[in-house]
C-alpha positions in Angstrom: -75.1 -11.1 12.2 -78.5 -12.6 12.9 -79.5 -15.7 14.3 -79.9 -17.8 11.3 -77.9 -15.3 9.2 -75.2 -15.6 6.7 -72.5 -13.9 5.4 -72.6 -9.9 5.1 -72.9 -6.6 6.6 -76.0 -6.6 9.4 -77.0 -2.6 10.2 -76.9 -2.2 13.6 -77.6 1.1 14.9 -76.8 2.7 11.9 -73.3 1.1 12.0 -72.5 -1.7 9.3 -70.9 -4.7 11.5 -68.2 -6.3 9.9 -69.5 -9.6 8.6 -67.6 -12.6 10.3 -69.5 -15.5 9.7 -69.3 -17.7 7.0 -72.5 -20.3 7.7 -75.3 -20.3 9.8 -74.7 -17.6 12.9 -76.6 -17.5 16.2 -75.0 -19.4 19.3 -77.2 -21.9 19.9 -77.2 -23.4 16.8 -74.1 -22.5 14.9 -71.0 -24.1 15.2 -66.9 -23.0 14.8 -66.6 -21.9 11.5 -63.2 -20.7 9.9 -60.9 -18.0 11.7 -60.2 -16.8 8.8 -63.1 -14.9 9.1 -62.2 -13.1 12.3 -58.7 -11.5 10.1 -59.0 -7.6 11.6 -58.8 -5.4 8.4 -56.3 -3.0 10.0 -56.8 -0.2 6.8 -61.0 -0.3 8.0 -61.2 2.8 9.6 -62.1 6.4 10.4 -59.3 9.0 11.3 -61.3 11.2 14.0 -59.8 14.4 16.2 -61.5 14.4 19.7 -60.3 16.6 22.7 -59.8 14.0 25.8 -59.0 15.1 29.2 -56.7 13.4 30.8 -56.6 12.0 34.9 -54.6 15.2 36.0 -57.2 17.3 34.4 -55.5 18.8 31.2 -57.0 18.7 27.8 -55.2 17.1 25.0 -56.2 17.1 21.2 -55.6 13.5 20.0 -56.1 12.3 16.7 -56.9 8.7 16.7 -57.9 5.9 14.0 -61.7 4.3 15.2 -61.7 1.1 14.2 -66.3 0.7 13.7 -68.0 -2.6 15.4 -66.9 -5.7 14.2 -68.1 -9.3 15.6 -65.3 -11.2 17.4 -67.2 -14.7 17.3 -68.4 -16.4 14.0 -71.6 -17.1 15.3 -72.9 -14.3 17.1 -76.5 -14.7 19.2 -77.8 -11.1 17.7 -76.9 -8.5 16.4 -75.5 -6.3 19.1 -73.7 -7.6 21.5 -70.8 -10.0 20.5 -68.3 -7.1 18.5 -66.2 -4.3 20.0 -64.3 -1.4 18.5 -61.0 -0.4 18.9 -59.1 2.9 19.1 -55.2 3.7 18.1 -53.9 7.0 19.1 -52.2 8.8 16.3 -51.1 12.2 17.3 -51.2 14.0 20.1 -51.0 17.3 20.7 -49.4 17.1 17.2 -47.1 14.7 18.3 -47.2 11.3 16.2 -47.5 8.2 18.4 -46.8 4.4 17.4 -48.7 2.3 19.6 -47.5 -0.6 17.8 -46.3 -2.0 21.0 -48.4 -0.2 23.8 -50.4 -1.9 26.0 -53.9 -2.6 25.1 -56.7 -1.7 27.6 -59.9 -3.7 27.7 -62.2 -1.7 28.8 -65.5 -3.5 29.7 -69.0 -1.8 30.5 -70.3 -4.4 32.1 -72.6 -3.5 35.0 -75.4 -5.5 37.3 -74.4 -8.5 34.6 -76.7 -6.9 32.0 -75.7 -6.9 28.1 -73.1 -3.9 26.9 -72.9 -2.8 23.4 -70.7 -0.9 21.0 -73.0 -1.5 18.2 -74.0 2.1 17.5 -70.3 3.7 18.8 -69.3 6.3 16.6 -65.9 7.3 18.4 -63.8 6.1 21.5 -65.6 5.9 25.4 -68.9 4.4 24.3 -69.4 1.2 24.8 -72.9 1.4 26.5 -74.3 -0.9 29.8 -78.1 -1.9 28.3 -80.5 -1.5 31.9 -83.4 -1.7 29.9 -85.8 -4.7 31.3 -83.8 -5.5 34.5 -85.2 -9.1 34.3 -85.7 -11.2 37.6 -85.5 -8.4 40.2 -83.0 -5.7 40.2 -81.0 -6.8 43.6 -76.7 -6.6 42.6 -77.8 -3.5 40.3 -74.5 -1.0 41.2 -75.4 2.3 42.1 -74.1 5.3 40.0 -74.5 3.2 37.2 -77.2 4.8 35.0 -78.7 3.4 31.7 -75.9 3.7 28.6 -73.0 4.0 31.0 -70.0 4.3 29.1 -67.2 1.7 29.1 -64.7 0.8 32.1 -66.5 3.3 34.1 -66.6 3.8 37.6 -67.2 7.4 39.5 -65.1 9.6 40.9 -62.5 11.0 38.3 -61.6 13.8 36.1 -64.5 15.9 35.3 -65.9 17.2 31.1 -68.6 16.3 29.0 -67.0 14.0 26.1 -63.1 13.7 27.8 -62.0 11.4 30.3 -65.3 11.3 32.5 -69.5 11.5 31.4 -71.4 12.6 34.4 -68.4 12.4 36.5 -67.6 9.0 35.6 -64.0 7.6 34.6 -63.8 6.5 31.1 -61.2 4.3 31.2 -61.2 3.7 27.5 -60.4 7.3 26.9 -57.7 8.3 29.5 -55.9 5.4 28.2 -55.3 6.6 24.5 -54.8 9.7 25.4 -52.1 7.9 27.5 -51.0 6.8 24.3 -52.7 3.0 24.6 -54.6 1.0 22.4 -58.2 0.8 23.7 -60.3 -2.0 22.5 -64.1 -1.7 24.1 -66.1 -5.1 23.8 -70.0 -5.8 23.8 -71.2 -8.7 26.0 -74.3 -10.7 26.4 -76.4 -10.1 29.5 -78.7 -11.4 31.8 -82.0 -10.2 30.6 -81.5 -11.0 26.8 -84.1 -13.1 25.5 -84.6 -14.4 22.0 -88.1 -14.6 20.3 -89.0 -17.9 22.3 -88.7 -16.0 25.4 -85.3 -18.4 26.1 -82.8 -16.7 28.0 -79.1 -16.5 26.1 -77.2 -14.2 28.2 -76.9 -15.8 31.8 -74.0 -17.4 32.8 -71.3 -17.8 31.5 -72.4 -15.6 28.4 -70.6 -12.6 29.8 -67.1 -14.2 30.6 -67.2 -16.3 27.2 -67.9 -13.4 25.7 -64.8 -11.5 27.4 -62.6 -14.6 26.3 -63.6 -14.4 22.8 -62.7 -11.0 22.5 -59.3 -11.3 24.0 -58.7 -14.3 21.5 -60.0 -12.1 18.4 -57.1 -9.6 19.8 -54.5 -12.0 20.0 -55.5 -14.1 17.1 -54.7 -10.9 14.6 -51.5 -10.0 16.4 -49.7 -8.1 13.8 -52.5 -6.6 12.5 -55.1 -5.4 15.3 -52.5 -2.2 16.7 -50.8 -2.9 20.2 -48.9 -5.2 22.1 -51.2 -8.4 22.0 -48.7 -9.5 24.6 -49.6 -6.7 27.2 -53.7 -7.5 27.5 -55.1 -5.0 30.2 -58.8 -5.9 31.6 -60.6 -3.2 33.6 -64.1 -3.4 35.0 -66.4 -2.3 37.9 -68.9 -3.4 40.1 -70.2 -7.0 38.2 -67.6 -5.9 35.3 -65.2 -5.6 38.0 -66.1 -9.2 38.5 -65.5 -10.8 35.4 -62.4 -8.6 34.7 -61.4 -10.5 37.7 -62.6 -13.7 36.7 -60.8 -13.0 33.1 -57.6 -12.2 34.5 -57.6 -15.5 36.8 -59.3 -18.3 34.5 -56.8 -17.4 31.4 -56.6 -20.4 29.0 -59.0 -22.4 31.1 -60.8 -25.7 29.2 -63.6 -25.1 31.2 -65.0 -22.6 28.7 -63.5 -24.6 25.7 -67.4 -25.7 24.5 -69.0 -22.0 25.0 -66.3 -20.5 23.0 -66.4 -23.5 20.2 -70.0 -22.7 20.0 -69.5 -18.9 19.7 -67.0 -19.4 17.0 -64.2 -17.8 18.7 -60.4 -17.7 17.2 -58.6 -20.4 18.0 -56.1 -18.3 20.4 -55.2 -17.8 24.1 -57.5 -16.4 26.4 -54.9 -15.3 28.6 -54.6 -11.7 29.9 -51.3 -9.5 31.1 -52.9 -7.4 34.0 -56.1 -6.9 35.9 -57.8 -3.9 36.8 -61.1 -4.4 39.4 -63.1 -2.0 40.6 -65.4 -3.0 43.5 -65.8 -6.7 42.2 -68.7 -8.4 43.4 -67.7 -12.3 43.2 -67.4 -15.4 44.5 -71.0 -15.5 44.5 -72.1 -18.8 46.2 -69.9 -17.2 49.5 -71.1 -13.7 49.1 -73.8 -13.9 51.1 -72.1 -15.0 54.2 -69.2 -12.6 53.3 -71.9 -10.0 53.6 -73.5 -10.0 56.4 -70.1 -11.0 59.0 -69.2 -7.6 56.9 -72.8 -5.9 57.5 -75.1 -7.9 59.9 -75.4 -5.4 62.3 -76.1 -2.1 60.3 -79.9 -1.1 59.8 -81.1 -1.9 55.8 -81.5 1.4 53.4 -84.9 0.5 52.5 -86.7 -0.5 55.7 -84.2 1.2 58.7 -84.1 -1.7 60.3 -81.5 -4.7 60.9 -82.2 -7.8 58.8 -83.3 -10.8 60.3 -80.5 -11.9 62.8 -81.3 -15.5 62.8 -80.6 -15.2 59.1 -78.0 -13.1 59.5 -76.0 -15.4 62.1 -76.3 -18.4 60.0 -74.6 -16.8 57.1 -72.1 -15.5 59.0 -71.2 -19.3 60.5 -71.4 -20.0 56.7 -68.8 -17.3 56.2 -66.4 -18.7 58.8 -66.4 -22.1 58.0 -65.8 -21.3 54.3 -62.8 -18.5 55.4 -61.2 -21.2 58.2 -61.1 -23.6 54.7 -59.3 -20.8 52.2 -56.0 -21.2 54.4 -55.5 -17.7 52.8 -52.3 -15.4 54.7 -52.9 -11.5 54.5 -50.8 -9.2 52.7 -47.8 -7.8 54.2 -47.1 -10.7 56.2 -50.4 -10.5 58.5 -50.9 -14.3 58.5 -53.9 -16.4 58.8 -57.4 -15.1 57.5 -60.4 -15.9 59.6 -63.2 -14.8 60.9 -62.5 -14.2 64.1 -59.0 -11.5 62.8 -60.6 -10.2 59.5 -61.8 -7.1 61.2 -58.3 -6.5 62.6 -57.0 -7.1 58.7 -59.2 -4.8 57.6 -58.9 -2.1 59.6 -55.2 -2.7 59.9 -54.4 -3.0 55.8 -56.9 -1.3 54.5 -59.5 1.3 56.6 -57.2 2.8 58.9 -54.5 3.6 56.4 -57.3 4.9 53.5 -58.5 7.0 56.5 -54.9 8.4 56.9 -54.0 9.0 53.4 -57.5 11.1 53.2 -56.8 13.6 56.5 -52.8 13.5 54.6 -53.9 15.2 51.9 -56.6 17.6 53.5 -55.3 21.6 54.8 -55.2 22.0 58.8 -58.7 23.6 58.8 -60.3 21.1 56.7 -58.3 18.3 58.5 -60.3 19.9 61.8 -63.4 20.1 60.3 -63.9 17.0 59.4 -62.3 15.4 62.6 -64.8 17.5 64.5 -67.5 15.9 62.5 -66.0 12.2 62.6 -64.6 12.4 66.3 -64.5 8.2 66.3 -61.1 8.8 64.7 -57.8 9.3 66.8 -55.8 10.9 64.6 -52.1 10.9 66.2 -48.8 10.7 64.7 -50.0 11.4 61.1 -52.0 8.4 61.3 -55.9 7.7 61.7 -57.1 4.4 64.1 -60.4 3.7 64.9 -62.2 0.6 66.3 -64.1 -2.0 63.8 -67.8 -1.3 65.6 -67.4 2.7 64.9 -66.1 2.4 61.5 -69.6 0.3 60.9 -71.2 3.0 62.9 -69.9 5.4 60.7 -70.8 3.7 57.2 -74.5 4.0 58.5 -76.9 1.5 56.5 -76.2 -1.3 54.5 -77.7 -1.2 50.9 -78.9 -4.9 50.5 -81.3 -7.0 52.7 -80.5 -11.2 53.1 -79.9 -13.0 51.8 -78.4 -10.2 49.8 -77.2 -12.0 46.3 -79.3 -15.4 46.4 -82.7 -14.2 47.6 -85.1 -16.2 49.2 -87.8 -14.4 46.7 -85.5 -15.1 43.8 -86.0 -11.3 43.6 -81.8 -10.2 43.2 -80.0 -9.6 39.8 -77.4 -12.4 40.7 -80.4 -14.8 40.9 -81.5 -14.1 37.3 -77.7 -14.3 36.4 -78.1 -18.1 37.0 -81.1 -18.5 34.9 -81.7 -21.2 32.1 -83.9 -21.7 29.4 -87.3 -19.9 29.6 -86.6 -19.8 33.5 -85.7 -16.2 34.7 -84.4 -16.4 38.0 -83.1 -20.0 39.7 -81.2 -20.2 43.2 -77.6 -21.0 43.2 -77.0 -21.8 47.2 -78.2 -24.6 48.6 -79.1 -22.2 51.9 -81.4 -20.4 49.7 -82.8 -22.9 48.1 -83.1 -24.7 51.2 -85.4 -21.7 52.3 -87.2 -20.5 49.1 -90.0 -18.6 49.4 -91.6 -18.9 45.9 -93.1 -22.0 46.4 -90.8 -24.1 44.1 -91.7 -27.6 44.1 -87.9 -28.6 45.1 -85.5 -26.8 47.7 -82.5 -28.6 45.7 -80.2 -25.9 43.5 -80.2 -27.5 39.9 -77.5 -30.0 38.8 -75.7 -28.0 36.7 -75.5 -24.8 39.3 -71.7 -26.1 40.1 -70.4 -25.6 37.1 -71.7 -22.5 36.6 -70.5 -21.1 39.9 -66.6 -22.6 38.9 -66.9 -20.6 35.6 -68.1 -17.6 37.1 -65.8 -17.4 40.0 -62.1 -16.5 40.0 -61.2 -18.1 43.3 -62.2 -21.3 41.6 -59.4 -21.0 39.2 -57.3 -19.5 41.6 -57.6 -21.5 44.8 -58.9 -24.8 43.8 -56.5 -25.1 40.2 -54.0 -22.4 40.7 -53.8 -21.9 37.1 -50.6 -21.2 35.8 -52.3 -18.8 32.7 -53.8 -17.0 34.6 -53.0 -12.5 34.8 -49.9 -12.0 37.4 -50.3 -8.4 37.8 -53.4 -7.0 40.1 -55.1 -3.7 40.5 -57.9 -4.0 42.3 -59.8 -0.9 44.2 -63.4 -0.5 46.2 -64.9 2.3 48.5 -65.0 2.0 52.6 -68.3 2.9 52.0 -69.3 0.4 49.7 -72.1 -1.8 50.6 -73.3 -3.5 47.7 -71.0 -5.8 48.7 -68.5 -7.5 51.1 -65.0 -6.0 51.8 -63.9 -9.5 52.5 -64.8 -10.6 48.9 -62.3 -8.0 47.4 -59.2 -8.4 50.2 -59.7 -12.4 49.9 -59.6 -12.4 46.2 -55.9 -10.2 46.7 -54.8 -12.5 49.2 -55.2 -15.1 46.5 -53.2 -13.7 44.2 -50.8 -11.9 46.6 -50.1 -15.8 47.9 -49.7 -17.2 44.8 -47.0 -14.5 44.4 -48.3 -12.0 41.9 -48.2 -8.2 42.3 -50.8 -7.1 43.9 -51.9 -3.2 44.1 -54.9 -3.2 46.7 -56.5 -0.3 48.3 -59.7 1.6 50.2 -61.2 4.9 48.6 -62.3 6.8 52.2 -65.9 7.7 52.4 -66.4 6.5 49.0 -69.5 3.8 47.9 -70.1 1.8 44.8 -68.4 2.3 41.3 -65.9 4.8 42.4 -62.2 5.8 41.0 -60.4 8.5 42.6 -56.3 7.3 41.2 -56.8 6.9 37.5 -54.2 8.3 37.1 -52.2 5.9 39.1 -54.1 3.5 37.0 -52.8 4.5 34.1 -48.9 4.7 35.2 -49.6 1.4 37.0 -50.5 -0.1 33.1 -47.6 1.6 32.0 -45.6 0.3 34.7 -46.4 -3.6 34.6 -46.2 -3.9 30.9 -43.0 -2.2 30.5 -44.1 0.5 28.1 -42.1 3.6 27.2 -43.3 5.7 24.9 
């Protein structure tokens, strides 16, 4: 549907989108129309055979019922973005399935906050990241993330063109139903969509309204949309990873309540089940401290040289003073978070034993190989230990210069993420803005830059309103290598939850960067797990 359209069937891709609206669409000027328009038509589909690998590598032949695009909003902003698809498994390997009460796995593709579509999918797995125009710099963009990713897609996992991995990517849509799930694959609005006026309609919130509406479209046709409606499952990585997070903590917030009136979405809870995270960059107003106290010392990948350490330090007293404030306790009964022990946490929760479960699982000669390479690492006892300085040592370079989210050029993705209007890029920290270097006639952020950082951040709705809604089962994931972001932002955002007494499953890929899976799956038993679900 249009802006300005009615009622009908708009061709997108070659795929006919199920009409939703019943008055005027596009999302800046349409209004709620009836729910009754957003009724799933459960007999609307294709029955289509497709051979999926699964996470231990084995082929399956699965028959499953594709469910083609269809808006989840009455009044979509264009054509493309606002609908998702959905995928039932019927048989497989001959065997009939009834996922009338499996879990349902939404798998976003979100990535760098740019748009995803599902508009031209023709079959399970391809809900597609848009890079296209990257639109006020390309700083936050995730590496191994190429143009038309598929959905729910991080790297690392089970290998084969058109099964469970593209490229050597996990496609989390597709190792969940051949796991027997429902998998439900939703477009989103991005950062560098821009209508005809040049005015920008997909920076924040877009993306997490977006998100919201599509889990109320689920749970608004419980009993007919296939699955347990129940037993929501979000997955995401990188800036998808972000707003899984965000979705799993802000369930049912009436923060959003305006954005999703004006989007037309069901009048339903927004509320997920469980939260899967890959590598989520968020909290984004602390992110830059959180960075460099993580990174300030390693050389930069484009220049080979440290960043500015005036800079640098002034962040990182940013940092503290914000982690002193969280009163956060570690996992596992560490205690107190700060500055000053997060290295110690780090190491002790996370590096030291992802270090040990990677030499675990090597053979004696590879084991004394790759110690002979890495000598840094004591390994004694079946268990790895290192000091903080030569694990940084031993990442090398850090990927992003500083201010590394809100740049003082206004040249980073996360910048344009906070754009408005017919203005691309804005800065969203008062440090930043503080020390602008575009020339910008004020070094004020813009008045309604709060409430844009508490909708986009979980820890807002964690930390600040502990909302009761929100998803109380965690899975959340990122590379020791990682540094297109903090490790801090990750393990802070599972102390939240961990204190507020949710399960929590948080752990360190060794030697591994951005946008990587190596335990699908343990993913996909952990889904099964939390929700219950026996086939």
């Amino acid at each position: 549907m249009g802006i300005g359209a009615t009622a009908g069937v708009a061709a997108v891709g070659g795929i006919a989108l199920t009409a939703q609206a019943s008055g005027e669409s596009g999302g800046k000027k349409g209004s709620t129309t009836s729910s009754d328009a957003l009724v799933f038509d459960k007999d609307d589909y294709t029955e289509l055979t497709e051979t999926i690998t699964d996470a231990a590598g084995t082929e399956h032949s699965v028959i499953y019922h594709f469910y083609k695009p269809r808006n989840y909003v009455t009044n979509p902003s264009d054509d493309k973005h606002q609908s998702l698809v959905v995928s039932v498994p019927v048989k497989i390997d001959g065997k009939a399935v009834d996922a009338s009460r499996a879990p349902i796995v939404l798998a976003n593709a979100v990535g760098a906050y740019m748009p995803s579509s599902v508009a031209t999918a023709t079959g399970v797995g391809q809900a597609a990241l848009e890079m296209g125009s990257m639109g006020g710099g390309t700083g936050g963009m995730p590496s191994g993330m190429p143009s038309g990713m598929p959905s729910g897609m991080p790297s690392g996992g089970p290998g084969g063109g058109g099964t469970g991995a593209i490229n050597g990517m996990v496609n989390l849509a597709k190792l969940a139903l051949v796991a027997g799930y429902v998998a439900v694959e939703p477009g989103t609005r991005g950062r560098s969509l821009t209508d005809s006026d040049g005015t920008y309609y997909g920076t924040a919130p877009a993306v997490i309204v977006d998100l919201k509406a599509a889990v109320r479209y689920i749970k608004f046709n419980k009993g007919r949309i296939p699955g347990n409606t129940n037993r929501i499952v979000s997955t995401g990585t990188s800036a998808g990873g972000a707003v899984s997070a965000l979705l799993g903590a802000s369930g049912d917030s009436k923060l959003y309540a305006k954005y999703l009136k004006e989007a037309g979405a069901a009048d339903a809870s927004d509320a997920i089940f469980a939260t899967g995270a890959w590598c989520p960059i968020t909290d984004l107003e602390h992110a830059d401290g959180a960075y460099e106290w993580n990174w300030g010392s390693n050389v930069t990948q484009s220049t080979g040289k440290v960043v500015d350490q005036a800079v640098s330090k002034e962040l990182q007293s940013q940092f503290a003073e914000y982690q002193a404030k969280l009163k956060l306790r570690g996992l596992n009964g560490y205690g107190a978070l700060t500055a000053r022990n997060y290295d110690d946490y780090l190491l002790t929760t996370y590096l030291q034993p992802s270090a040990t479960k990677y030499l675990t699982g090597l053979s004696d000669s590879e084991r004394e190989t790759y110690m002979a390479k890495n000598t840094f690492i004591t390994w004694s006892g079946g268990k790895a230990t290192f000091t903080w300085e030569d694990y940084l040592t031993h990442v090398g370079v850090r990927k992003k210069t500083t201010p590394a989210f809100d740049a003082f050029d206004l040249s980073a993705g996360e910048n344009n993420e906070f754009g408005t209007g017919t203005t691309a890029t804005r800065h969203f920290t008062a440090y930043s803005a503080k020390n602008d270097s575009t020339g910008l006639s004020t070094k004020r952020v813009a008045s309604d830059i709060p409430e844009l950082l508490n909708l986009m951040n979980p820890m807002y709705h964690l930390l600040e309103k502990h909302n009761p809604n929100r998803s109380k089962h965690w899975w959340i994931r990122l590379g020791t290598s990682d540094t297109d972001t903090s490790h801090v932002i990750a393990a802070n955002l599972a102390a939240a939850v961990d204190n507020l007494g949710d399960d929590v499953n948080h752990a360190y890929y060794w030697d591994q960067g951005h946008a990587t899976n190596e335990d699908p799956g343990d993913f996909i038993t952990w889904v099964a797990k939390v929700t219950g679900y026996k086939k």
